[in-house]
VEXDREN-2710 file (C-alpha; in Angstrom, 1 decimal):
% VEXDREN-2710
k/r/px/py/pz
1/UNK/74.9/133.9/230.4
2/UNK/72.2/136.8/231.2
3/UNK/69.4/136.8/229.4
4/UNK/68.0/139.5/231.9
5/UNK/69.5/142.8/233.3
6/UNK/68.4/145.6/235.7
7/UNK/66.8/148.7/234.8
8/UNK/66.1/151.7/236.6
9/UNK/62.7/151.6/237.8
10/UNK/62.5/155.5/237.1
11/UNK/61.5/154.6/233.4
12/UNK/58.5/152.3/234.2
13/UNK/55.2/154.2/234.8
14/UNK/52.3/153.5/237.6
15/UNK/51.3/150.1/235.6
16/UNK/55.2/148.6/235.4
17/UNK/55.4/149.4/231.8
18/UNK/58.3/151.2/230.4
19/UNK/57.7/154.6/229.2
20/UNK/60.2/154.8/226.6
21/UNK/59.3/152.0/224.7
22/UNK/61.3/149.5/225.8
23/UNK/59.8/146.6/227.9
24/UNK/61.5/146.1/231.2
25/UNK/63.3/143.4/232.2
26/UNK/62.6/142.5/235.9
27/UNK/65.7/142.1/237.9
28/UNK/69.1/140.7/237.0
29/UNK/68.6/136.5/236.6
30/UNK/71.1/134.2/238.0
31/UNK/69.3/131.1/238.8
32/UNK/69.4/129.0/236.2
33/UNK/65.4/128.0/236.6
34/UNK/64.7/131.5/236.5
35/UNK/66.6/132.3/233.2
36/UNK/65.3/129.1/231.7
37/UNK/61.5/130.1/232.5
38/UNK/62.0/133.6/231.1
39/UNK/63.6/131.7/228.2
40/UNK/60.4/129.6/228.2
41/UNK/58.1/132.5/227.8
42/UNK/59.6/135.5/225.4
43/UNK/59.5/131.9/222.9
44/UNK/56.0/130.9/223.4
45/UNK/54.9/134.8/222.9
46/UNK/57.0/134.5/219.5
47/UNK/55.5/131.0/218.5
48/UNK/52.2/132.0/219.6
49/UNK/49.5/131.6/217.0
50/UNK/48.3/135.0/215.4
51/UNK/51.5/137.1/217.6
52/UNK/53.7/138.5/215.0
53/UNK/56.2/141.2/215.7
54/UNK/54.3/144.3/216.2
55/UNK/51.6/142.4/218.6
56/UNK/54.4/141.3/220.5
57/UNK/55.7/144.5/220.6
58/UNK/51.9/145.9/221.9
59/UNK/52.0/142.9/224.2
60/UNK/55.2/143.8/226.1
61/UNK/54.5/147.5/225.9
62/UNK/51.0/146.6/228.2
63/UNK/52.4/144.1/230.4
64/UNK/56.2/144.4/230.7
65/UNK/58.0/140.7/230.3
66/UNK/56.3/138.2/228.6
67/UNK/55.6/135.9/232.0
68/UNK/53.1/139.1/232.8
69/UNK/51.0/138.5/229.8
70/UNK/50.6/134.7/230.2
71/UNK/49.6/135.6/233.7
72/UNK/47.1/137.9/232.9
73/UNK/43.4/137.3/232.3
74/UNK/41.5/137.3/229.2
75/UNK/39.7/140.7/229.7
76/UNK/43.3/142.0/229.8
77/UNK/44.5/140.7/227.4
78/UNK/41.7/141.5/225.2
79/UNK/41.7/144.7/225.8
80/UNK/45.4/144.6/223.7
81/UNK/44.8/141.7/221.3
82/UNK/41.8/140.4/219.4
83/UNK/40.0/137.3/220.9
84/UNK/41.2/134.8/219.2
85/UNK/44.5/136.0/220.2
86/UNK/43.7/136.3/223.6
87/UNK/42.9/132.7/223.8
88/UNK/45.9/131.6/221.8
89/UNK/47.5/133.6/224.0
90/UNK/46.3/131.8/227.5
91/UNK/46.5/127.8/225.8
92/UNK/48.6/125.9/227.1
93/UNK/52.4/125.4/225.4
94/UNK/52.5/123.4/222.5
95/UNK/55.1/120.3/222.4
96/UNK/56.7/122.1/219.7
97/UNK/57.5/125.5/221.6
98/UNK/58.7/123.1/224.5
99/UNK/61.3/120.8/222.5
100/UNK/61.8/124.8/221.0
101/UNK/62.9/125.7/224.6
102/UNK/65.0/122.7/224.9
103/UNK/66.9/123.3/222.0
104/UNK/67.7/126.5/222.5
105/UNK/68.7/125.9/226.3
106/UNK/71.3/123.6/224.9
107/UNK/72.7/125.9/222.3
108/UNK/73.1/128.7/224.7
109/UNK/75.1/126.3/226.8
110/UNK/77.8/126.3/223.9
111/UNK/80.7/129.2/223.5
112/UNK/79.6/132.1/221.8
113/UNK/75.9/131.7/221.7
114/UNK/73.7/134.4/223.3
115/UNK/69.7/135.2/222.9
116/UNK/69.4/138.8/223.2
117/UNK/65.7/140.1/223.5
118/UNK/64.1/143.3/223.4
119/UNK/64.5/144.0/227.7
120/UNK/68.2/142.7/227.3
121/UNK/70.5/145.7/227.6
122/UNK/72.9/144.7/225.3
123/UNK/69.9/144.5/222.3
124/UNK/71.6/146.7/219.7
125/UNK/70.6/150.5/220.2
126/UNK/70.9/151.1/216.2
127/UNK/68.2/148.3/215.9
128/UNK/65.7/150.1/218.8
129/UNK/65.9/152.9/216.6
130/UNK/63.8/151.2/213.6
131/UNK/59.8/150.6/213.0
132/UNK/60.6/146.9/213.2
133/UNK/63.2/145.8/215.7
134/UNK/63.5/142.0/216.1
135/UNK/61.7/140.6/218.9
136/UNK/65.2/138.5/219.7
137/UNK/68.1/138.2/218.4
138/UNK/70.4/134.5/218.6
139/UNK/74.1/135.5/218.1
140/UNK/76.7/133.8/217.6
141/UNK/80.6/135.3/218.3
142/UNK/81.3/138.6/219.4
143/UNK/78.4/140.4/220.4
144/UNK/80.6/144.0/221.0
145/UNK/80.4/143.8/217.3
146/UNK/76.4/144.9/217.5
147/UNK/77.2/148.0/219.0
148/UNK/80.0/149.5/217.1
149/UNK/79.9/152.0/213.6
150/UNK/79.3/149.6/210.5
151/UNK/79.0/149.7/207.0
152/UNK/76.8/147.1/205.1
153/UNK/78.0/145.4/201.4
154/UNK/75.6/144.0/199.3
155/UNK/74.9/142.8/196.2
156/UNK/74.0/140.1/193.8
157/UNK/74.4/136.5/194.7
158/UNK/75.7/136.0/190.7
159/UNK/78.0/138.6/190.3
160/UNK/81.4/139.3/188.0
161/UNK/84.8/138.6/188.7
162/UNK/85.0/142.6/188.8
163/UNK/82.2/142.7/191.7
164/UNK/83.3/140.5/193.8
165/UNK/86.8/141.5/193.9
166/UNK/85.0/145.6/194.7
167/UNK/83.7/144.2/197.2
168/UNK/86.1/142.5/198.8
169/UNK/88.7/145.5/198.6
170/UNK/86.0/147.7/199.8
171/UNK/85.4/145.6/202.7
172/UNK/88.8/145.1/203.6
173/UNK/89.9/148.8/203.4
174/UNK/86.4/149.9/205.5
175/UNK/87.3/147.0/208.0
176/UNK/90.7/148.3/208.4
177/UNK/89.2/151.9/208.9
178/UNK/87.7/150.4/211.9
179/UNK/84.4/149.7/210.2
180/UNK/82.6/146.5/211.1
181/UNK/81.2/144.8/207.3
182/UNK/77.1/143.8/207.6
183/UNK/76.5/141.3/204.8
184/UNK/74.2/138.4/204.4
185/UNK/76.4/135.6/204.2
186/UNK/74.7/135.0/200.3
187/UNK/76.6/133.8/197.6
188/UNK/78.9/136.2/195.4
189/UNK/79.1/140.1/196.9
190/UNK/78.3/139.2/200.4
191/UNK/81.0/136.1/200.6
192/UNK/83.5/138.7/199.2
193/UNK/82.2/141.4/201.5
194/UNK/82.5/139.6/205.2
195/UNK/86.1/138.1/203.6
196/UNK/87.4/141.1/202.5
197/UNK/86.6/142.3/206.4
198/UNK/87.9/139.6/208.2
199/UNK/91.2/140.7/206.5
200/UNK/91.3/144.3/207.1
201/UNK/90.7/143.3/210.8
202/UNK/93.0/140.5/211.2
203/UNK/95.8/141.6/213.7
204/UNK/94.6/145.3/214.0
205/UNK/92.8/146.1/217.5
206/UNK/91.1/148.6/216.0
207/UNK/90.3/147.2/212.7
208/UNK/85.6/146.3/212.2
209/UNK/85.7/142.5/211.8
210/UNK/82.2/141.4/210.2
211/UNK/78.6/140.4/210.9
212/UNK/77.1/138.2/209.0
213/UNK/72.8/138.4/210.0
214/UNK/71.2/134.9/208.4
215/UNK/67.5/134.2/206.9
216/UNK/67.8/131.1/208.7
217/UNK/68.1/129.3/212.4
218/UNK/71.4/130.5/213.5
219/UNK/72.7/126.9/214.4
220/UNK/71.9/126.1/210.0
221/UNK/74.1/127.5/207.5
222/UNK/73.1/128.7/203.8
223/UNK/74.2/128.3/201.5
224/UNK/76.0/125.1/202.6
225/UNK/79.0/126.2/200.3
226/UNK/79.9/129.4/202.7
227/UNK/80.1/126.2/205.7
228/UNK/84.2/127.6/206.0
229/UNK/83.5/131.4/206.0
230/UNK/80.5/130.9/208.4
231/UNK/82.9/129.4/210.8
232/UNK/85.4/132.1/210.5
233/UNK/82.8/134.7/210.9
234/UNK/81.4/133.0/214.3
235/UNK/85.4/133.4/215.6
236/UNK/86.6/136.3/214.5
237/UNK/82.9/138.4/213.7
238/UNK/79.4/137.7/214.5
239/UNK/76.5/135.7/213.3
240/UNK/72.8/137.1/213.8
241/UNK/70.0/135.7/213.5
242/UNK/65.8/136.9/214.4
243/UNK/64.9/133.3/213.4
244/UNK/64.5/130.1/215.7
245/UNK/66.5/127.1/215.7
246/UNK/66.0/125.0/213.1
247/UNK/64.3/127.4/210.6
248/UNK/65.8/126.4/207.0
249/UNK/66.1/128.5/204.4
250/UNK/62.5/130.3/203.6
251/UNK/62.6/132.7/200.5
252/UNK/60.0/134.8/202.5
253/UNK/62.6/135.4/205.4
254/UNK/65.7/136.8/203.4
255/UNK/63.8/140.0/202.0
256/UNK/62.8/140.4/205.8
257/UNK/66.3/140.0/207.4
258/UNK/67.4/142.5/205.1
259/UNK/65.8/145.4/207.5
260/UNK/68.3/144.7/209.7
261/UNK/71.4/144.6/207.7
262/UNK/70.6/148.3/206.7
263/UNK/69.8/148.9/210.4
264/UNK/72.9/147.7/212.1
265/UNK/74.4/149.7/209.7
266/UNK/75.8/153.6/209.2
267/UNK/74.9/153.0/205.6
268/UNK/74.7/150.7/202.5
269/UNK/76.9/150.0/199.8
270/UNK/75.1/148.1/196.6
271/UNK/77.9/146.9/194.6
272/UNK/76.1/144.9/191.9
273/UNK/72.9/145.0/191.3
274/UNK/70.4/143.3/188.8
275/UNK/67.3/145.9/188.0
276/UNK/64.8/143.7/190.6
277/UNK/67.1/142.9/193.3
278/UNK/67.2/141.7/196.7
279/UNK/69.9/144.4/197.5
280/UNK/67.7/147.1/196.5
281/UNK/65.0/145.5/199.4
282/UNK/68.2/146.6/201.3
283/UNK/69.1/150.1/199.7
284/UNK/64.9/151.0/200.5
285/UNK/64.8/150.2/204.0
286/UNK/68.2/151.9/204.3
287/UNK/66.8/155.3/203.2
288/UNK/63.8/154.5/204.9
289/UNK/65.4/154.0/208.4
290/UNK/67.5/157.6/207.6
291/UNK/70.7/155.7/206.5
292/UNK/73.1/156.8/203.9
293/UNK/73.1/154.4/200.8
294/UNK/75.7/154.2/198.1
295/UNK/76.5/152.4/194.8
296/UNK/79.1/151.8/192.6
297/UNK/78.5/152.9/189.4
298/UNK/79.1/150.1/185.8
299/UNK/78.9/149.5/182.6
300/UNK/75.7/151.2/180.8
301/UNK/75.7/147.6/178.5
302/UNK/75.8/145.3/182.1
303/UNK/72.3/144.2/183.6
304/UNK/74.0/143.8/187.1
305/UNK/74.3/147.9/187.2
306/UNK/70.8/148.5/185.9
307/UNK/70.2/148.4/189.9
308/UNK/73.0/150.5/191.2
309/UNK/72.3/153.3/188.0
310/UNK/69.0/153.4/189.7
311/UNK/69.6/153.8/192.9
312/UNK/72.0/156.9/191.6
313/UNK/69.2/158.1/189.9
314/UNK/67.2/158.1/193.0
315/UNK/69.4/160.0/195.2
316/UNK/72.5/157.3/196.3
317/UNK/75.8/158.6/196.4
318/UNK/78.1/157.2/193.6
319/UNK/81.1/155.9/195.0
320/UNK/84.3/155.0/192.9
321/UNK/86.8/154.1/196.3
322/UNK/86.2/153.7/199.8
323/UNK/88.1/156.7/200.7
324/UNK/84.2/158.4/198.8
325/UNK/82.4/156.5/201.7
326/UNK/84.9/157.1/204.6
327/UNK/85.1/161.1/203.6
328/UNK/81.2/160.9/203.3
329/UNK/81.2/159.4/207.4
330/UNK/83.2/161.9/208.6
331/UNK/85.8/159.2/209.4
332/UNK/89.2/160.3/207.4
333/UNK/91.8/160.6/209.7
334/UNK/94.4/163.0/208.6
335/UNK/97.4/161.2/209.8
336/UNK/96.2/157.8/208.4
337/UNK/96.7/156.7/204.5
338/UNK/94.3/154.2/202.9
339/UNK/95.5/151.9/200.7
340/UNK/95.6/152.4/196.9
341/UNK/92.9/150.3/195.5
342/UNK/93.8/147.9/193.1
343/UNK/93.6/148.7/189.1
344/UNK/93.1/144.9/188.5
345/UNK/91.5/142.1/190.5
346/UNK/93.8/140.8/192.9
347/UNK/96.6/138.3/191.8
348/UNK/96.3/139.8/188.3
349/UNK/98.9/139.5/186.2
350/UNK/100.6/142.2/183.8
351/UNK/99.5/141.6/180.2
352/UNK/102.6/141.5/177.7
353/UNK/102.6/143.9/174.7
354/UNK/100.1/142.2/172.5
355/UNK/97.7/141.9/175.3
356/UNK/97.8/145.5/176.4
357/UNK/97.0/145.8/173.3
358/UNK/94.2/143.6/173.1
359/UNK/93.0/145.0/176.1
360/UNK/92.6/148.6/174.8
361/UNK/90.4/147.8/172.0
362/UNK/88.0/145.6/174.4
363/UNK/87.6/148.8/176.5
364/UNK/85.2/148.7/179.5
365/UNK/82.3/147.4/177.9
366/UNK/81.3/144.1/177.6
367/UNK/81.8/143.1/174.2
368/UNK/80.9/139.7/171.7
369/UNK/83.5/137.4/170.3
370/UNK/83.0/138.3/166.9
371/UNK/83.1/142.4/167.6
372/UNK/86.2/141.7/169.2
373/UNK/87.7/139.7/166.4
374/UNK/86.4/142.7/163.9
375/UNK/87.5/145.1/165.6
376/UNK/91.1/144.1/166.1
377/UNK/91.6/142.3/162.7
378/UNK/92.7/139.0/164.4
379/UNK/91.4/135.4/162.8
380/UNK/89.3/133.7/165.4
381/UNK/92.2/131.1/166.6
382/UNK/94.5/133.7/167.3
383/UNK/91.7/135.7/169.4
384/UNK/91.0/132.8/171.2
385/UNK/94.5/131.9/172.5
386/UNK/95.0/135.7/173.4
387/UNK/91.1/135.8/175.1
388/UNK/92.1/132.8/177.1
389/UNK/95.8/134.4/178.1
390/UNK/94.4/137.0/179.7
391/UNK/91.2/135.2/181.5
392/UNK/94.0/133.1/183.1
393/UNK/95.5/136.2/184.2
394/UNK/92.7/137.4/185.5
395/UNK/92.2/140.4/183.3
396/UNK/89.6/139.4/180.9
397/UNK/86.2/137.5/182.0
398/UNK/84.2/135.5/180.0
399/UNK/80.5/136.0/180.7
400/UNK/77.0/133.9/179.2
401/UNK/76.8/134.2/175.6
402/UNK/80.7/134.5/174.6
403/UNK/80.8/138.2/175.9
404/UNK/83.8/139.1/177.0
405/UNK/85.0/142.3/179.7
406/UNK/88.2/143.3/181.3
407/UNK/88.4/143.2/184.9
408/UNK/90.1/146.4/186.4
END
């Protein structure tokens, strides 16, 4: 495992920094002591008291690799960084950034795991290319995944029967496009999202797979009930982390991730979304990082498309299939068919007479018990078992409140 690779030394200017941006990394590292020392120090310049990510960023920019600035002198370093920094800067490592070191020594010693950092040439270009790039990256599973077209699926963490199964054919038919899914391994659209892609992928070379970029340490899984798709994910996609090892899950640190699920991505699809949103922290930093961002338009009555309405309103691109999002990417092939999408959630059964009947009068719109029963006449025990035939069917859900809405 190579934390370190060569670059020309045409880039770096009189002072060893690297002109483009990009801090150098020194020569190619096969020792083990010198990969575990390098380890040692891009950690202790993130856990360093008062370094966030854009000091970092100035750090490395003045001095190259982080073992440059803990060998320079305070005037230097001052010079960068206030004083207080500077000092913080020259202590000595803490015995929590060393058990830090030692932990993540050992997890990089498992399959799969990698630490990518800003002077590693496999860092995701897309990322580079933001205000914000993650001073390293812990990823778990297929790392090729970082560098190829994707598509990002998000949404709320509480959504419909009718969401989640959008998002899951969405994700399955971009995946088979060859489109790798970018989700946040939440609850609700995002499950459906990176399970929908793992589908479309499975047994097609070609097809996008999934990556699934966590607010926590990427050896701690949350929500604890996604335990099984987080496994699947680290096998057949990618887990991705900015976060150490052993960070649980912060509220703060899931509105911050966020900036890079837009930017690993071509664009972003909201699916469902409640009118203050997590997904449209998503949708902002897309447009803001110059990606395309999409929603899927709903029911005027539902408070889970107040946010995707908006983001319409605003300038997204309203999206009714995948084929809209493909044709919008440029990546229709003429010789390949997609799929047809579904007209009903998947595993739907036909309703008989009575219930197509039924089903015509609840319409699209979410509608109460008792405006149900008045407009189609019925006495409330007959409703019922009809209401209950269909739920079971998986054409009618029932939502807070008695309100009922057909799925498909």
């Amino acid at each position: 495992m190579l934390l370190l690779t060569t670059i020309n030394n045409d880039t770096l200017d009189d002072d060893g920094g690297d002109v483009s941006g990009r801090p150098p990394a020194a020569y190619t590292a096969t020792d083990a002591a010198v990969v575990a020392d390098e380890l040692a120090a891009w950690l202790r310049l993130e856990q360093t008291a008062g370094v966030g990510a854009e000091t970092a960023r100035r750090l490395l920019a003045a001095f190259g690799l982080p073992a440059n600035i803990f060998s320079s002198s305070f005037s230097a370093l001052h010079k960068v960084v206030p004083e207080r920094i500077a000092y913080a800067l020259l202590a000595a490592p803490s015995d929590a950034v060393l058990a830090l070191t030692e932990r993540t020594q050992e997890w990089l010693q498992q399959p799969g795991n990698r630490l990518l950092t800003l002077a590693d040439s496999s860092y995701p270009q897309a990322l580079l290319d933001i205000s914000d790039p993650p001073l390293m990256l812990y990823v778990k599973g297929r790392t090729e995944l970082l560098e190829r077209p994707a598509m990002a699926v998000v949404g709320s963490r509480n959504a419909t029967v009718q969401g989640v199964a959008n998002a899951d054919r969405f994700a399955e038919i971009l995946s088979q496009r060859g489109l790798t899914i970018i989700s946040g391994l939440a609850l609700g659209i995002d499950a459906a999202a990176h399970q929908g892609a793992l589908r479309g992928a499975a047994g097609r070379p070609e097809g996008g797979s999934t990556v699934a970029v966590i607010g926590t340490g990427a050896d701690i899984v949350y929500p604890a009930r996604n335990r099984g798709l987080a496994h699947q994910i680290a096998e057949a996609g990618c887990i991705v982390s900015e976060y150490p090892l052993g960070m649980p899950g912060v509220a703060a640190n899931f509105p911050r991730r966020n900036r890079i699920i837009s930017g690993l991505a071509r664009g972003v699809l909201v699916v469902e979304a409640a009118a203050q949103s997590g997904s449209l922290i998503t949708a902002r930093m897309a447009a803001e990082q110059g990606r395309d961002v999409f929603a899927i338009p709903g029911s005027i009555h539902s408070p889970l498309s107040k946010g995707c309405h908006q983001l319409i309103k605003q300038g997204a691109k309203l999206v009714e299939s995948a084929q809209d999002i493909l044709e919008e990417l440029g990546s229709l092939q003429a010789a390949a068919a997609i799929p047809a999408e579904p007209a009903v959630a998947p595993g739907a059964a036909p309703a008989d007479g009575g219930g197509q009947e039924l089903l015509a009068i609840l319409g699209y719109d979410p509608v109460g018990f008792d405006e149900l029963a008045a407009r189609s006449g019925s006495d409330a025990a007959s409703l019922g078992g009809q209401l209950l035939e269909l739920e079971l069917a998986g054409l009618v859900e029932v939502l807070p409140g008695a309100i009922y809405r057909r799925i498909g």
